[in-house]
Structures are given as C-alpha cells and as structure tokens.
C-alpha positions, 0 to 999 in steps of 0.5 A: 486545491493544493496538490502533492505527487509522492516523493518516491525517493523518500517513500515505501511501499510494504506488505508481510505475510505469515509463511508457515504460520510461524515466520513473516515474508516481507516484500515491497513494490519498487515501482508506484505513484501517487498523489494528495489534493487537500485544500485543509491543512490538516488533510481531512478533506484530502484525496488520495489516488496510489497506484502499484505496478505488480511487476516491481514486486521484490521479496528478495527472492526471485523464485518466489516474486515470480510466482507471486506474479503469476496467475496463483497470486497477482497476475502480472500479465493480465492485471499489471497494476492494483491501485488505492482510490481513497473515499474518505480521510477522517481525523481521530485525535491529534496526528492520527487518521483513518482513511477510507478507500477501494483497492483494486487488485485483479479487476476485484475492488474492495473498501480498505481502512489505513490507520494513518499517522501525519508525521508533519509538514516540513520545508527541504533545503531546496524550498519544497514542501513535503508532508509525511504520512505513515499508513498501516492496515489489513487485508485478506488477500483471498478476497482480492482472488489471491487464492493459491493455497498449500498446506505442509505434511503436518497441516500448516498454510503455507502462506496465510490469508492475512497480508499486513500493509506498510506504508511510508509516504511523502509527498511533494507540494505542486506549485 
C-alpha cells in the first residue's frame, strides 16, 4: 500500500463562519497533519487520517482565537486536538470525489461528507511525487458542543451554526 503524509508547506487548512448573519469570519489551523494509504491509482480505496491542533487556530484576531479556545467553543485545554478518520473515498465522475469520514471535535464524533476534487499527480524538482486534493464541506458546529450563542439588540446570531471547511492538501509519497 502506497503511503503519503501531507506537505504542510504546500497545504491549508480553512473554516468560515457567518458573524452577524451578514459578513464571513475566516480562520485556519497553523498546525496539523496527515496522512493517505492508497494502493489504486485513483485513490478509491484510500485512507485518510488528518488531525488539527486547536491551539494554532488564527482568525487574525487575538481576541477572538482566544475565546474560540476556551471552554464556549473548542476547549483547547481539555480537548487540544480534533482529528478527521476517513471511512470511505467514493468516485463521483472524473476528478471529483466524496469522502466519507468521523470528525472528532470535543470527545464528540460525528459522520462528515467532503466533496473533494483530485487536482493531480505531479512529480517536484527534487523526484517526489505529491498529490493535490481540494476538499469542501459543511458542518454544524453546535452539534460538535460549540455552543456559545449571542443574539444582538435587534435579534441577530452573532455568530451561525453553520462552519464551511476548506481544505487544500497535498501530500507527499513515502518511499
């Protein structure tokens, strides 16, 4: 079985949310990892294992990476990791993809489909081959036990339910 760990030079890892219901945060994860065993070439039988550390969270604002990092939200402290187990990787037609999977956030696992797209294949200057994918989804964030809730004078949510993931990954195969 072929084995590739992720190029974190090359890769990112995003989330947006909507503030107000009428502006999109967007925030990342500086720190992660992962890795792919595939024996086909088109990655249908592949196995992904990605996990995030909560501490690298940056949404360029200090203030509030600190409380997405407390207890209202991620709890960094208790819980410093969320991690994605992928079950499943199924072809949909040409370089698109779904894959299938249990994300962990909180001691709370729950399935999660990515819609992913194969970018390709590619050799680098230095003889390695890498593989590119880009991976998009939807979760609810409140059932992950990101609860904190406000509502504004006029009856906004502050911050909604919904939190959009990006991710652009490349990995490196393992000799």
């Amino acid at each position: 079985m072929a084995k590739w760990i992720i190029d974190t030079m090359h890769s990112e890892v995003q989330f947006k949310v909507k503030h107000l219901v009428i502006s999109t945060v967007t925030g990342n994860f500086n720190k992660f990892s992962a890795d792919l065993e595939a024996d086909k070439e088109d990655f249908t039988d592949a196995k992904v294992n990605f996990t995030a550390d909560i501490n690298s969270i940056n949404t360029n604002n200090e203030q509030r990476d600190g409380h997405l990092k407390s207890d209202d939200f991620f709890n960094a402290e208790k819980y410093p990791m969320l991690s994605f187990v992928g079950t499943s990787m199924e072809k949909k037609g040409g370089n698109n993809y779904v894959l299938n999977g249990n994300l962990t956030i909180r001691e709370t696992t729950q399935p999660v489909a990515l819609a992913v797209e194969l970018g390709g294949v590619a050799t680098d200057p230095y003889g390695q081959t890498k593989v590119g994918f880009e991976a998009v989804g939807k979760i609810s964030r409140k059932e992950f036990g990101l609860a904190w809730s406000a509502v504004t004078e006029a009856g906004s949510i502050v911050v909604s339910d919904e939190v959009k993931l990006l991710l652009n990954i490349q990995f490196i195969k393992q000799a």
